[in-house]
N, C-alpha and C positions, 0 to 999 in steps of 0.2 A: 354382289356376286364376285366369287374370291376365281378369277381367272388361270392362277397359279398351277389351281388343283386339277386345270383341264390336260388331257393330253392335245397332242399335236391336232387327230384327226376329231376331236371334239370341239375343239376349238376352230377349223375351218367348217366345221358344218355350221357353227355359229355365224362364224362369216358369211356364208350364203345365206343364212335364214335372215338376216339382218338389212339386206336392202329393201326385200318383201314386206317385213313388219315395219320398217319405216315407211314405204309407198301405203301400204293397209291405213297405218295410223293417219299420214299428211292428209289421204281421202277422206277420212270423218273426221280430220279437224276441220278440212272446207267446208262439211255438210252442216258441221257446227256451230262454226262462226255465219256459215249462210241463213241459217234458222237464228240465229241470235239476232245477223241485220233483219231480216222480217218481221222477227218481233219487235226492234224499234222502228223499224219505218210504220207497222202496223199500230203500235202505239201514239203516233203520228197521226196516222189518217192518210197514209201512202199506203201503194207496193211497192215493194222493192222491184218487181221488174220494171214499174210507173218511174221511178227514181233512177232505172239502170240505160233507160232509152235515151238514145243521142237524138238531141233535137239539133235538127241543120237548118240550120237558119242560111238561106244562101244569099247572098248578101248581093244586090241587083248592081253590078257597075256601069254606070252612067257613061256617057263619053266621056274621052281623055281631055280633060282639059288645056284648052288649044294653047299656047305660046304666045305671050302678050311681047314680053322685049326676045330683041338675039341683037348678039354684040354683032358690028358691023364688018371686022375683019375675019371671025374665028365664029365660025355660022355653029359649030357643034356647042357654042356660049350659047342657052336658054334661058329662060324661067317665065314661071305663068302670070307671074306676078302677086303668088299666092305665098303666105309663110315668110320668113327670114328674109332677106336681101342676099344672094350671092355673093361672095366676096369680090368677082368681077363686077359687080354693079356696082358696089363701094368703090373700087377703084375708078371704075368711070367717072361716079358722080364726083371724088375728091379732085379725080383729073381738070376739074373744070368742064365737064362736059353735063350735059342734063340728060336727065333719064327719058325724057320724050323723044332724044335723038334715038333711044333704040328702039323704040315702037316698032311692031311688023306692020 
């Protein structure tokens, strides 16, 4: 389309008509590609709304697992004794000190 040949007030009605034909079009390219996914899920042995639903799995939390050491001067020092070693517990133990000394 040679835009050149438009005048001023043809060329702004185009501009109005253009956000319209693009909202019209974007709507039946989602209806399109939404028939396309059905047609694979359906080639599948699914539906796409079977495929679209959130499964919540809600995940049952146990108690908090209680606090096995705490350093004996700085009580906000924890751990369960689960995972890595704290780097204060390394310092402890290299201190010379054993780890049974901070048992709760």
């Amino acid at each position: 389309m040679d835009l050149s040949s438009l005048s001023v007030s043809q060329l702004r009605d185009l501009q109005q008509q253009i956000p319209a034909e693009i909202k019209r079009r974007e709507a039946q390219e989602k209806v399109n590609v939404l028939n396309e996914l059905r047609a694979f899920a359906k080639a599948r042995g699914y539906a796409i709304e079977e495929l679209l639903t959130k499964e919540t799995k809600v995940k049952v939390s146990g108690n908090k697992v209680k606090v096995k050491y705490r350093h004996p001067e700085n009580a906000e020092l924890e751990w369960t004794g689960r995972g890595r070693k704290p780097k204060w517990i390394e310092a402890w133990v290299a201190g010379g000190n054993t780890l049974e000394s901070l048992l709760v």
